[in-house]
C-alpha positions as a Markdown table, in Angstrom:
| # | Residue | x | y | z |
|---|---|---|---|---|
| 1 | Unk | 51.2 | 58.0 | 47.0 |
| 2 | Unk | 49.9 | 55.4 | 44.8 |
| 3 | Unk | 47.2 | 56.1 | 42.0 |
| 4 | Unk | 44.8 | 53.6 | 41.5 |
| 5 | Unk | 42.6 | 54.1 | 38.1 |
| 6 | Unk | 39.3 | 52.4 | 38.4 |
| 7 | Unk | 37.3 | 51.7 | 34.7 |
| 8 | Unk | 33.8 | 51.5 | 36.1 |
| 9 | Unk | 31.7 | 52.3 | 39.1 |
| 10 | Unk | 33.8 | 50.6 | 42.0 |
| 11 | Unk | 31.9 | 49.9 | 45.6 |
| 12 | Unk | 32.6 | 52.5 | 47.7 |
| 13 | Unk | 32.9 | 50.2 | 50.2 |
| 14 | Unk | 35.8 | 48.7 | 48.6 |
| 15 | Unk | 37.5 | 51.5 | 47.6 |
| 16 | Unk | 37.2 | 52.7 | 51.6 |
| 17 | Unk | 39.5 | 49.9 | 52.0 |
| 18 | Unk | 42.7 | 51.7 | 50.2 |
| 19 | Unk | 43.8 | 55.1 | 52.6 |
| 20 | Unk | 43.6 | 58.2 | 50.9 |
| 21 | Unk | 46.9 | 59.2 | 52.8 |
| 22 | Unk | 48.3 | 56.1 | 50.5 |
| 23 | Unk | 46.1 | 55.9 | 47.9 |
| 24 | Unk | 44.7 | 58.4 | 45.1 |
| 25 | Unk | 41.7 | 57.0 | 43.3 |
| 26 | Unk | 40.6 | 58.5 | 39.9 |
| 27 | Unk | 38.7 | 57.3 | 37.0 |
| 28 | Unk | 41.3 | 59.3 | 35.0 |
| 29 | Unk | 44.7 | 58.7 | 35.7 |
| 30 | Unk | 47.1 | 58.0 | 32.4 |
| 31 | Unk | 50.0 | 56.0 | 34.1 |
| 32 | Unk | 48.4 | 54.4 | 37.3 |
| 33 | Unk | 50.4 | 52.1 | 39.6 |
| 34 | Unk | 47.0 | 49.6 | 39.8 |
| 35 | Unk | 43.6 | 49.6 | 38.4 |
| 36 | Unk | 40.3 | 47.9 | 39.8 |
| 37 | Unk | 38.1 | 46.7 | 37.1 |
| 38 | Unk | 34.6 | 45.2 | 36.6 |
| 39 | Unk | 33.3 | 44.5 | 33.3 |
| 40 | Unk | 35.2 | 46.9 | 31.3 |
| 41 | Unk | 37.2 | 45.8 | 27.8 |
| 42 | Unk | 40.9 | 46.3 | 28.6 |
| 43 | Unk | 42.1 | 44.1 | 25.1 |
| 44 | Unk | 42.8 | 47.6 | 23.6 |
| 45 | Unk | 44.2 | 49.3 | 26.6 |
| 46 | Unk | 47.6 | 50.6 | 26.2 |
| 47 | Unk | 49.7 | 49.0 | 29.8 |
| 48 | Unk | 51.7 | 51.6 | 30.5 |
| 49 | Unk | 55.4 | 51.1 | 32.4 |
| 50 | Unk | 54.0 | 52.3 | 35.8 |
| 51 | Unk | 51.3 | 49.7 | 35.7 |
| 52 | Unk | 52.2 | 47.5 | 38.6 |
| 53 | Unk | 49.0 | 44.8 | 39.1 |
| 54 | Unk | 44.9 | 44.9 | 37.8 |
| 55 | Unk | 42.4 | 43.8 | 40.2 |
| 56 | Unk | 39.5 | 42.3 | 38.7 |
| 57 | Unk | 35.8 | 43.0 | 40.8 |
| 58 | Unk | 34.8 | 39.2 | 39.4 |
| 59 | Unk | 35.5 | 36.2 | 38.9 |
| 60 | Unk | 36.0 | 36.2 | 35.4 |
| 61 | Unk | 39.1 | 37.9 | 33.0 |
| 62 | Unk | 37.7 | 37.6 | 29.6 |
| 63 | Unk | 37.8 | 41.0 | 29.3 |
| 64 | Unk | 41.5 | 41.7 | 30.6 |
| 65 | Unk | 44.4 | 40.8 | 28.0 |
| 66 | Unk | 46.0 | 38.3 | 30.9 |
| 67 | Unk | 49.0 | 37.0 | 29.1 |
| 68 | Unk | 49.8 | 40.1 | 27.8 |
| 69 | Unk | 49.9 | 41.9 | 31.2 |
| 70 | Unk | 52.4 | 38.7 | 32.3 |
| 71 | Unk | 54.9 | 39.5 | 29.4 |
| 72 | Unk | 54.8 | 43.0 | 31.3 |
| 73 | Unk | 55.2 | 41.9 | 34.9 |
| 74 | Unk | 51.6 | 42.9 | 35.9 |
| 75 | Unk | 49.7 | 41.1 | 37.9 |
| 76 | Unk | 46.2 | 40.3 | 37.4 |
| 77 | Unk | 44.1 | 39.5 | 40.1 |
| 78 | Unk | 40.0 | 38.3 | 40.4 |
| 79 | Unk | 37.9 | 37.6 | 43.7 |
| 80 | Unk | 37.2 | 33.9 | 43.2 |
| 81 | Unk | 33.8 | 33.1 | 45.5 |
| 82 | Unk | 33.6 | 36.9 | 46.5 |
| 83 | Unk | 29.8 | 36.7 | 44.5 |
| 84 | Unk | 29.5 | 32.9 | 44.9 |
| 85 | Unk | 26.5 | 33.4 | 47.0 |
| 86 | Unk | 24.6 | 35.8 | 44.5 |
| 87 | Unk | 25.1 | 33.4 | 41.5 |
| 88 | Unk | 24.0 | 30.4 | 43.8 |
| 89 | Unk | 20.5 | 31.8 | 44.5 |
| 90 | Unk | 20.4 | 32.7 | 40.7 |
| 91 | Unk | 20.8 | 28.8 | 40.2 |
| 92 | Unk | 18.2 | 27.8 | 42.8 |
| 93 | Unk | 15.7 | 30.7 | 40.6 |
| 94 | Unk | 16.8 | 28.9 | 37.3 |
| 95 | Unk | 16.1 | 25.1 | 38.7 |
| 96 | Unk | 12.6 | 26.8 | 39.6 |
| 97 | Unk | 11.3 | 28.5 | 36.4 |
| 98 | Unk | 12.7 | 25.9 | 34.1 |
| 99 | Unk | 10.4 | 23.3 | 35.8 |
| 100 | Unk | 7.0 | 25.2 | 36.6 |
| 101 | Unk | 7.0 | 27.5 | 33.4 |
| 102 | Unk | 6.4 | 30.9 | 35.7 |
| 103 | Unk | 8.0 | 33.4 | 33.4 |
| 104 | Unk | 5.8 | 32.2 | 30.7 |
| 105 | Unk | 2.5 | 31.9 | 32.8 |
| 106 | Unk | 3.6 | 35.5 | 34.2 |
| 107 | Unk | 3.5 | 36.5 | 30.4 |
| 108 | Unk | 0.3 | 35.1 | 29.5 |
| 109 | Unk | -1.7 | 36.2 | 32.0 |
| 110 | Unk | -0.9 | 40.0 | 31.8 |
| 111 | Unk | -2.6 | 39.0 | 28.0 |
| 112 | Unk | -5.7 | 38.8 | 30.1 |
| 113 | Unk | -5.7 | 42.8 | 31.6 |
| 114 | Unk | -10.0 | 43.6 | 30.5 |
| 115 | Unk | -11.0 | 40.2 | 30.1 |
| 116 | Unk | -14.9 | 39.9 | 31.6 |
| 117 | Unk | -14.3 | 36.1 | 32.1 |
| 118 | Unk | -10.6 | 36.5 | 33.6 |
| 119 | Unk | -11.0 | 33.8 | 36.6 |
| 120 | Unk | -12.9 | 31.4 | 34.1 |
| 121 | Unk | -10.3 | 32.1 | 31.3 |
| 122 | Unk | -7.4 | 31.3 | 34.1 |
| 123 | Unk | -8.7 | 28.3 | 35.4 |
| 124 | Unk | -9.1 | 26.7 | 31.5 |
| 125 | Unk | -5.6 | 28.2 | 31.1 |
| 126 | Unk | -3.0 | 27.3 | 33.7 |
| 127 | Unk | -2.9 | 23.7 | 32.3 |
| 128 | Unk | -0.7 | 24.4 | 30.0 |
| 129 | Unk | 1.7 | 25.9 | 32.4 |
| 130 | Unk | 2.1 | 22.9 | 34.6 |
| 131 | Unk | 5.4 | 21.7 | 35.3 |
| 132 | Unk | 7.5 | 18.8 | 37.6 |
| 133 | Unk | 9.1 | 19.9 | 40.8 |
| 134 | Unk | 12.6 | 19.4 | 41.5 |
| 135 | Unk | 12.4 | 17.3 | 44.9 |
| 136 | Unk | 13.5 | 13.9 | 44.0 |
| 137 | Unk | 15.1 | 14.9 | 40.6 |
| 138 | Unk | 18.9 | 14.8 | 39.9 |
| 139 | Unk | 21.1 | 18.0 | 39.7 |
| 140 | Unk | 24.6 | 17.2 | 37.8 |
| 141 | Unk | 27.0 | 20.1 | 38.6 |
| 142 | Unk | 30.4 | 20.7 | 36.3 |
| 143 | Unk | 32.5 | 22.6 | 38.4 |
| 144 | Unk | 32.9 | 22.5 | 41.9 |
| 145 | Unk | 34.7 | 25.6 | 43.0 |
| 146 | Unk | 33.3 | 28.0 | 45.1 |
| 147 | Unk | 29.9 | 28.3 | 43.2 |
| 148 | Unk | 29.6 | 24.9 | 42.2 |
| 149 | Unk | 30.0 | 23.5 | 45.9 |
| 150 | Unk | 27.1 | 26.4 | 47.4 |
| 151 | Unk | 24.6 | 25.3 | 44.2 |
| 152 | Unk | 25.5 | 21.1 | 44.9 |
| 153 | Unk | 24.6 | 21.5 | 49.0 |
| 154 | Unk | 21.6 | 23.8 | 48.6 |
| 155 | Unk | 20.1 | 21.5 | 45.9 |
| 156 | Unk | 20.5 | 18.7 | 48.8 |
| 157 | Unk | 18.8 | 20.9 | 51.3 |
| 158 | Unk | 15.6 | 21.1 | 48.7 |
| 159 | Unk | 15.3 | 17.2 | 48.6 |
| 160 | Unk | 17.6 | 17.1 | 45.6 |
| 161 | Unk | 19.9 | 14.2 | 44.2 |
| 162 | Unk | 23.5 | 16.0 | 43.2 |
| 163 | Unk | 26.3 | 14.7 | 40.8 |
| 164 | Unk | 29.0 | 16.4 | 40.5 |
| 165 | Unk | 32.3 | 16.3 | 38.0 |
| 166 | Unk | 35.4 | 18.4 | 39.0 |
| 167 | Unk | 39.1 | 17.0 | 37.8 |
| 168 | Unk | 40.6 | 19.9 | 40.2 |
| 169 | Unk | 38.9 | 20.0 | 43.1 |
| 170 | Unk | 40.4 | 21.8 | 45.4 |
| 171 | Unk | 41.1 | 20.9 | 49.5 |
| 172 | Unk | 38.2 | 23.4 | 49.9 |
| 173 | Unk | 35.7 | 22.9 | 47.9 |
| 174 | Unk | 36.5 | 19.0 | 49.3 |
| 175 | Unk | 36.3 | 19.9 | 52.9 |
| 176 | Unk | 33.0 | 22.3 | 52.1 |
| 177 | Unk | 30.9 | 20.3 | 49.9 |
| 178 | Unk | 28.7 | 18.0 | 51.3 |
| 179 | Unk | 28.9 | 13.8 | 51.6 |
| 180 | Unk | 25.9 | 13.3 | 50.0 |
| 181 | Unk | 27.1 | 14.7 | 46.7 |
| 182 | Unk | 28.0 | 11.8 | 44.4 |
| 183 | Unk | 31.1 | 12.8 | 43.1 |
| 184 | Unk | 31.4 | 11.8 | 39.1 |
| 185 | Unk | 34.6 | 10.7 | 37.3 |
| 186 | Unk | 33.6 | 12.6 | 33.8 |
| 187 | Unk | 31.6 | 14.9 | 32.5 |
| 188 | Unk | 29.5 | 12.0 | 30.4 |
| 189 | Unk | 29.0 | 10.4 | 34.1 |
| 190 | Unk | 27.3 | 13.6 | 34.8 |
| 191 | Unk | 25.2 | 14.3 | 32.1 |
| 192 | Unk | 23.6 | 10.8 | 31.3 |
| 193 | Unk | 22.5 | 10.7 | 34.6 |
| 194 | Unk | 21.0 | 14.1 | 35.3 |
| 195 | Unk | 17.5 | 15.5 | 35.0 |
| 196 | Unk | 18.7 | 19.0 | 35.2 |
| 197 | Unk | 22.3 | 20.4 | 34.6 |
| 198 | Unk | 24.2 | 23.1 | 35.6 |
| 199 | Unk | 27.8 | 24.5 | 34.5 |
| 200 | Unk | 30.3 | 26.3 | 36.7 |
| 201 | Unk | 33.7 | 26.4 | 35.2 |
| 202 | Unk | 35.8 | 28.8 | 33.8 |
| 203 | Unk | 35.9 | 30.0 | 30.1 |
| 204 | Unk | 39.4 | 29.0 | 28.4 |
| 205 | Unk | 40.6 | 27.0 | 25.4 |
| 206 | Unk | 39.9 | 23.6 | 27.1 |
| 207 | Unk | 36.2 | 24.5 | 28.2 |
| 208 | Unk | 35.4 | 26.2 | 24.7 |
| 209 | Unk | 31.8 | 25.2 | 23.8 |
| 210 | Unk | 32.3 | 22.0 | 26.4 |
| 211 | Unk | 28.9 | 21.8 | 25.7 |
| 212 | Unk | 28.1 | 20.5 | 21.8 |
| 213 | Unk | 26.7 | 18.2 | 19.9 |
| 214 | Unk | 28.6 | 16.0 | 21.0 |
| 215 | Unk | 27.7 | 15.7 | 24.1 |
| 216 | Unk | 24.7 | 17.1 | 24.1 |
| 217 | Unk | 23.6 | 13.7 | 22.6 |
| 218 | Unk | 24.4 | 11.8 | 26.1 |
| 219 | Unk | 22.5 | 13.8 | 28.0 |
| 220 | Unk | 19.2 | 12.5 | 29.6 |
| 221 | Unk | 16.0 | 13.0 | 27.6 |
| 222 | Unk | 14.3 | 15.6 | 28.4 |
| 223 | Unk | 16.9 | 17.5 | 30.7 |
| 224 | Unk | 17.0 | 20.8 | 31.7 |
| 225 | Unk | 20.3 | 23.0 | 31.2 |
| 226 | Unk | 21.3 | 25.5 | 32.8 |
| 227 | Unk | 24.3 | 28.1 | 31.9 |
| 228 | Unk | 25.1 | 30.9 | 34.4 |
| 229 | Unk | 29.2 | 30.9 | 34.5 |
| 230 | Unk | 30.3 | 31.6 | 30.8 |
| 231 | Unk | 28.3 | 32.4 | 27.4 |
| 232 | Unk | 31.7 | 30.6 | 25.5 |
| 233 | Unk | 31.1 | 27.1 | 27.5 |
| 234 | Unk | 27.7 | 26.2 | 25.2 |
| 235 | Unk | 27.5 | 26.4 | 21.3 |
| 236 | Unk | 24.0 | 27.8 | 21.0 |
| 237 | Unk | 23.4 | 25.7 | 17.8 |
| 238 | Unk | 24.2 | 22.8 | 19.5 |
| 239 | Unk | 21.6 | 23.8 | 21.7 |
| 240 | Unk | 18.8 | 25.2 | 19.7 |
| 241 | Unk | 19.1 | 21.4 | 17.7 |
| 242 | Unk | 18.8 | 19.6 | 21.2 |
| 243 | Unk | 15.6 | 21.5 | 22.1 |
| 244 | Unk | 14.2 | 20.8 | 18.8 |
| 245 | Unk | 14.7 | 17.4 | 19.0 |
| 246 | Unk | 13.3 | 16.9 | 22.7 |
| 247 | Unk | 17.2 | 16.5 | 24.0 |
| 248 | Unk | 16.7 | 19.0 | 26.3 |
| 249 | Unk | 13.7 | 20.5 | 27.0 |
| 250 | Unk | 14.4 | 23.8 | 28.5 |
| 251 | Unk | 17.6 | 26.4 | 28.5 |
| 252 | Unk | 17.9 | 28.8 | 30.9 |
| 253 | Unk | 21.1 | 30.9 | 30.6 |
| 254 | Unk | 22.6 | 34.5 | 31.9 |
| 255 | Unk | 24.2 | 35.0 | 28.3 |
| 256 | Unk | 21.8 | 36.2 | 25.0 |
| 257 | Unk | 22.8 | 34.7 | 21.6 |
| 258 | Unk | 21.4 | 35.6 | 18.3 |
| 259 | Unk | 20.3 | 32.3 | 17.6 |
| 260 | Unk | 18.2 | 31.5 | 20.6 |
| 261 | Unk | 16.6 | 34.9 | 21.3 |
| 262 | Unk | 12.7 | 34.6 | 21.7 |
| 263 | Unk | 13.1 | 30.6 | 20.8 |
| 264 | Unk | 10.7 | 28.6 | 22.9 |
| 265 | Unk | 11.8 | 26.6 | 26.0 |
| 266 | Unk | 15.0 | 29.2 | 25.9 |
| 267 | Unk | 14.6 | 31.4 | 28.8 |
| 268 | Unk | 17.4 | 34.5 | 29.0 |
| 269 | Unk | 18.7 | 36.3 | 31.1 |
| 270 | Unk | 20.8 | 39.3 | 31.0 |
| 271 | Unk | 23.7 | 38.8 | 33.4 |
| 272 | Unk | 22.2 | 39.2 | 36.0 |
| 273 | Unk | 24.2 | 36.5 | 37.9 |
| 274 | Unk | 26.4 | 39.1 | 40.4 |
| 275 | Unk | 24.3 | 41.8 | 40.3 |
| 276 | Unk | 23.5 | 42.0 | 43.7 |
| 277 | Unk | 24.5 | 45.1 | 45.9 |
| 278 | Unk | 25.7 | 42.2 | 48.5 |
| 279 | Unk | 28.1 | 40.6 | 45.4 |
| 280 | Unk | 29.1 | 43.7 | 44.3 |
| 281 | Unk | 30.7 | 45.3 | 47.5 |
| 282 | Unk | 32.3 | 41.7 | 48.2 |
| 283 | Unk | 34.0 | 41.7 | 45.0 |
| 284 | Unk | 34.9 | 45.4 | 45.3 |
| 285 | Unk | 36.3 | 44.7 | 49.1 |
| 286 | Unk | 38.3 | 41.8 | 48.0 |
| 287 | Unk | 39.5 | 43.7 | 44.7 |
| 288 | Unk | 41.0 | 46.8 | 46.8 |
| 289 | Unk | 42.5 | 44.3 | 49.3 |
| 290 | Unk | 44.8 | 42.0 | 47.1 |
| 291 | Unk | 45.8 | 45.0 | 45.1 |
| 292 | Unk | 46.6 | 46.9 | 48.5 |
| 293 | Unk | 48.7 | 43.7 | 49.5 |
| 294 | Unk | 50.3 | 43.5 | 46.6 |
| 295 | Unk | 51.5 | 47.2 | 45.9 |
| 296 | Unk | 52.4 | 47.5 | 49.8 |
| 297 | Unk | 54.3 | 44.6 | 50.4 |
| 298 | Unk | 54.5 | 42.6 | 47.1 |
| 299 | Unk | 52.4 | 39.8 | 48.2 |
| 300 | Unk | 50.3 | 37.8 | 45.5 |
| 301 | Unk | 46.8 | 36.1 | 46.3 |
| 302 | Unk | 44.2 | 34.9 | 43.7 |
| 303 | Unk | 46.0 | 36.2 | 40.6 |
| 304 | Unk | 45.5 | 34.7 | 37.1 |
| 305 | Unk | 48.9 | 34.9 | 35.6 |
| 306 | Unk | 51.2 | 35.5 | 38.4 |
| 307 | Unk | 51.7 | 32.3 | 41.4 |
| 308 | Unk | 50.2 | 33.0 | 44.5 |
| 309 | Unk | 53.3 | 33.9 | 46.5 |
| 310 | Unk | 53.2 | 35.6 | 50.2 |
| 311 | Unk | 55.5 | 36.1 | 52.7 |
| 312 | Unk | 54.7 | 38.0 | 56.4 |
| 313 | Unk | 56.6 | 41.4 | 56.4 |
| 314 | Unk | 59.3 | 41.9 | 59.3 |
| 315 | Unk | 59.6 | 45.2 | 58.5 |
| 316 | Unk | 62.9 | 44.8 | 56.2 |
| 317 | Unk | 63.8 | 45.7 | 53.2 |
| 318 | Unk | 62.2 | 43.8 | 50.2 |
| 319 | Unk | 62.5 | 43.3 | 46.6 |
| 320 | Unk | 60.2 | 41.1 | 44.2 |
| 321 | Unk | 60.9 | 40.1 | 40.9 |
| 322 | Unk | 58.5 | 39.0 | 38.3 |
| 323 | Unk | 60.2 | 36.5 | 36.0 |
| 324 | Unk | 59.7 | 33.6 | 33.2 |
| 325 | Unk | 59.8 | 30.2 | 34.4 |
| 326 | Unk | 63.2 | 29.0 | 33.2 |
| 327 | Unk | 66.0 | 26.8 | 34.4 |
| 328 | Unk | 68.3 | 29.1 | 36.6 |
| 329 | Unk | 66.6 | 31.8 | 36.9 |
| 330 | Unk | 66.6 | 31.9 | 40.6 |
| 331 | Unk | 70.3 | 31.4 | 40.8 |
| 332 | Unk | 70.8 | 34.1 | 38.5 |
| 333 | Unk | 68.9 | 35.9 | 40.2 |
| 334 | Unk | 71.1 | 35.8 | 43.9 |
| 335 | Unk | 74.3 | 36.0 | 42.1 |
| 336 | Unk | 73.4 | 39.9 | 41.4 |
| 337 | Unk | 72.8 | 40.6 | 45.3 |
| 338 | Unk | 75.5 | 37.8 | 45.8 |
| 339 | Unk | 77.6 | 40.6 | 43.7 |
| 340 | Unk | 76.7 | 43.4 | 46.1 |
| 341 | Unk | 77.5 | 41.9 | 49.2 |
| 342 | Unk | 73.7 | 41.7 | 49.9 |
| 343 | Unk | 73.2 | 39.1 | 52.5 |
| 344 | Unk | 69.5 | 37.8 | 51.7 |
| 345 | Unk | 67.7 | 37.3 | 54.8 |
| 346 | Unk | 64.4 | 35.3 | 53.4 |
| 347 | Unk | 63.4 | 34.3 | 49.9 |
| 348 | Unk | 60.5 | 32.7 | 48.7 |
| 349 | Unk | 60.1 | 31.8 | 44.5 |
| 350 | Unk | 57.3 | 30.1 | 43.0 |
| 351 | Unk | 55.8 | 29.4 | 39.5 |
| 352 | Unk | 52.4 | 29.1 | 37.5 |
| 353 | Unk | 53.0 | 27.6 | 34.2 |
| 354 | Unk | 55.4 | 29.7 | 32.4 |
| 355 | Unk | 55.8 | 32.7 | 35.3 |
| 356 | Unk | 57.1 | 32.6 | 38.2 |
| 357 | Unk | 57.3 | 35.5 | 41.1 |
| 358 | Unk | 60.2 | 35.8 | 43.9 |
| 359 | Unk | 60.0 | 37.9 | 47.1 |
| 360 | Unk | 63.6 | 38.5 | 48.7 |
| 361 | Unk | 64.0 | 40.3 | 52.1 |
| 362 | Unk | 67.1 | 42.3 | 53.1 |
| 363 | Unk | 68.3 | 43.3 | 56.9 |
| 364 | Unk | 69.6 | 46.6 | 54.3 |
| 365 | Unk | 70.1 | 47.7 | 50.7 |
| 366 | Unk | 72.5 | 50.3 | 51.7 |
| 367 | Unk | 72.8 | 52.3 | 48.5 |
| 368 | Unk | 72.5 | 49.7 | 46.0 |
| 369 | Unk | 68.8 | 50.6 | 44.9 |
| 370 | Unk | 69.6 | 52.2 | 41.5 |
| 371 | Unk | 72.1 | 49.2 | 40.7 |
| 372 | Unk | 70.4 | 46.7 | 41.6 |
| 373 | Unk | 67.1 | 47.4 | 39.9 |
| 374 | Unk | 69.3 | 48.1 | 36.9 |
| 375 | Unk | 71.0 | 44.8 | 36.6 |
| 376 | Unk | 67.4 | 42.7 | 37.9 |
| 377 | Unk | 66.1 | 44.8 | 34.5 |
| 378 | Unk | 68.7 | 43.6 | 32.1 |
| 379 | Unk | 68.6 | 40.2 | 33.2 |
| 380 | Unk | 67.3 | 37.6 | 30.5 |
| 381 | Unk | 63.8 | 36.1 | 31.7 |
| 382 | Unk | 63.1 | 39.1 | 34.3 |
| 383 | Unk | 60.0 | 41.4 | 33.3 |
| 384 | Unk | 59.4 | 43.5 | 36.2 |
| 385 | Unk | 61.1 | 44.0 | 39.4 |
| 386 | Unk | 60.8 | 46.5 | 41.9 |
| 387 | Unk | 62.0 | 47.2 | 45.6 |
| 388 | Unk | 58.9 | 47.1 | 47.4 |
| 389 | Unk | 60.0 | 48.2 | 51.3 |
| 390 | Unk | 63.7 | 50.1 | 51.5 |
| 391 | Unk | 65.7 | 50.4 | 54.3 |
């Protein structure tokens, strides 16, 4: 029996996809083997030994201490284009009401609840409400992953031009994303070009306020931003001076900072970009799925610090071993079942930047178990290992 701790409200549609004859699920357990997470802050969480992976409801792991679980052996997982869908229609909503000005008109006219002249009063009103419509304009799109790629080909379908700037597409997003989208060789490409603008890219070191001063000043007069992936990828000074001065002129973003609260032309949201029951019981499905994999048969899909490493199970015995990327490892690795007379009967090993993760099958372990695990945990470079399927 495995006990999965979960930190927030979890789909019970997703959980329904762990057995309960395999499975315990608790929102307090003190040394779980996995944990399914939303939006909860796990910086300060205390990982304890039995911890065996994380599975992250979203696409985002801001809120997860990622290289720290590595150092551990645990493996952190998130559901990449599980609530694409959700924050795509949020895009199409932004593109809207950052052109015609509804929210605003919507404000001003509940001002006019008793007014004896209400139709007259409208009609001198709405003027200053107008706004352009998007057919014929030019959407530039940074990031074309699973989100990016759903936003580019539904701005096509509403008469849109697209950009679009990714150094890493993927064979996916390339075989899903439209030939009409004009595909950009830099961000600056992008930008200078584009009469509205919208950002899909993960938060890290690299994309850190990717959207400054800087470059803020190559963007076409007058655009329209919008930010619905990370509140870290814009400097909201950067932007409040680029409103000011008629760089952009309108901001519509799923993240509130101090210093554009209640400013005009900013328009804010409060996260609302998964919140869909739709997005939620996809993310929670695909959460309880990889962890399921993964504490069942050691297989690794869609994890953040850990390679994606699979291998079909024949029903043998297995053992993975979560290790640092370093010259002989692998070899180091053998000689122990080498040692033991263990004839291995597959092996696959791969590596993510400093970690790497081996599955080894066995026709039998015999009674080696305690040994073996033993010598995998004394060996330089290993931090978890585990014997997954005896026999």
């Amino acid at each position: 029996m495995y006990n999965i701790l979960t930190l927030n409200a979890i789909s019970p549609k997703g959980l329904a996809k762990l057995p309960p004859e395999e499975f315990k699920v608790s929102s307090d357990f003190e040394n779980p083997d996995g944990i399914i997470v939303r939006s909860a802050d796990m910086h300060d969480y205390n990982i304890p030994e039995s911890l065996l992976c994380i599975a992250r409801a979203g696409a985002g792991t801001n809120n997860i201490p990622v290289e720290k679980c590595a150092e551990k052996g645990v493996v952190v997982f998130n559901t990449p284009g599980a609530n694409a869908n959700a924050v795509k229609e949020l895009v199409l909503a932004a593109l809207l009401i950052s052109s015609r000005k509804i929210t605003e008109a919507a404000e001003w006219t509940k001002t006019l609840k008793g007014q004896p002249d209400m139709d007259k009063l409208v009609e001198g009103g709405k003027k200053k409400f107008a706004g352009p419509e998007i057919t014929g304009k030019k959407l530039g799109v940074i990031g074309l992953g699973a989100i990016g790629v759903l936003v580019a080909n539904a701005a096509l379908a509403l008469g849109m031009e697209v950009i679009g700037f990714d150094p890493f597409l993927s064979v996916h997003s390339a075989w899903h994303i439209s030939g009409q989208v004009e595909l950009a060789k830099s961000v600056e490409e992008v930008v200078t070009q584009s009469d509205y603008v919208t950002i899909h890219v993960p938060q890290n070191d690299s994309t850190k306020n990717m959207i400054n001063t800087e470059l803020l000043k190559k963007f076409k007069t007058g655009a329209r931003l919008i930010n619905l992936a990370r509140g870290g990828l814009v400097d909201p000074a950067a932007v409040a001076a680029a409103l000011d001065e008629g760089i952009l002129s309108k901001y519509v973003t799923d993240f509130a900072a101090e210093e554009l609260l209640g400013k005009e032309n900013v328009i804010t949201l409060p996260h609302l970009g998964a919140s869909t029951p739709e997005s939620e019981e996809n993310c929670a499905v695909m959460a309880a799925l990889e962890l399921k994999e993964y504490i069942e048969y050691g297989n690794i899909k869609n994890s953040v610090n850990f390679p994606n490493c699979e291998a079909p199970y024949t029903g043998k015995a297995r053992v993975t071993i979560a290790h640092k990327n370093i010259p002989n490892m692998v070899g180091s690795i053998t000689a122990i079942f080498a040692k033991e007379n263990l004839n291995i009967d597959n092996m696959i090993n791969k590596s993510k930047g400093n970690w790497a993760y081996t599955i080894i099958d066995f026709d039998s372990l015999g009674d080696k178990h305690d040994s073996l695990l033993k010598e995998l945990k004394e060996l330089k470079g290993v931090v978890k290992s585990r014997i997954v399927r005896e026999k």
